[in-house]
Every structure is written in C-alpha cells, then in structure tokens.
N, C-alpha and C positions, 0 to 999 in steps of 0.2 A: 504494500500500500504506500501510496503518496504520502504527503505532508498534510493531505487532504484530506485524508482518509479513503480516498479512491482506489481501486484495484486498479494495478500496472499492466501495460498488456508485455505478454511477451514473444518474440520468434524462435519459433520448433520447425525440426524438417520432419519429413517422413522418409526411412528410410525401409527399401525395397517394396516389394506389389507393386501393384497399378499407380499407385500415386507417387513412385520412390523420386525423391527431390523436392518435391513440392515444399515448398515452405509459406508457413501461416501464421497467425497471430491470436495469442491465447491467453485468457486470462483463470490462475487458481491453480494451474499444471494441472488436467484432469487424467487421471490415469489410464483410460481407453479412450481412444476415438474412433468414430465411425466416418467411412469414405463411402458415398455412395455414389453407383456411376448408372445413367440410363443406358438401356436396354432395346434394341430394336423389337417390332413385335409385328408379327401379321394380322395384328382387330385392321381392317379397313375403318372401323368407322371411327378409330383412335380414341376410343372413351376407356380403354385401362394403358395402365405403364406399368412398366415394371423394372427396377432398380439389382441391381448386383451390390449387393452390402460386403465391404472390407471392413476388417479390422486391425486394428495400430494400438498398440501398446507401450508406454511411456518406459523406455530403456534406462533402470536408473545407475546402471555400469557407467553409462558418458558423464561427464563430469564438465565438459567442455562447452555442451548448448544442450537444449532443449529438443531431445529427440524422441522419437516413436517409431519402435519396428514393428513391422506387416507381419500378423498374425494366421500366417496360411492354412493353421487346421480351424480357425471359427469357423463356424457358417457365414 
C-alpha cells in the first residue's frame, strides 16, 4: 500500500502455455490466475462461445519479479 492507503499495482509475467510472456499488472499477488482464450465454434447463428480456461500459478522460487507458471495438468 501507498502512503495513501491505496493498493500498489504490480508487473508479473507469465511464464510458459499459451500466454508465456505476457506481462500484466496486478494488485494483492493472487496466487492462481486464470487465462482465458476464445474458441472457434460451428453454432451458425453465434448465440454460445466457448473459452479454453489456462491456468498460472504464482512461482514463489523467483525472487527477482513477479511471476506465474502454466499449470498444464488443470483443467
């Protein structure tokens, strides 16, 4: 927190899966994060979607930034 009392934001990468590199901005360090990426789909008339949900999880071995590996047995 600030001098404010405000929560600080901070920059994490993600590291490997679909998202590896990505870098975003976060506030709290949440221990899991979710990547969601859309999905093509044959509905013609485009009334559902459907998402492929990753998962990342907060590597607390790195000592250097702010990172999350890709969690490839989740669902």
């Amino acid at each position: 927190m600030d001098e404010n009392g405000a929560a600080e934001w901070e920059t994490a990468v993600l590291d490997g899966g679909p998202a590896n590199g990505l870098r975003l901005r976060l506030i709290d360090r949440p221990n899991v994060l979710q990547v969601s990426c859309p999905c093509e789909t044959e509905n013609p008339a485009g009334e559902m979607g459907v998402a492929a949900v990753h998962i990342y999880r907060r590597d607390l071995r790195v000592k250097s930034e702010l990172r999350y590996g890709f969690d490839g047995a989740s669902p």
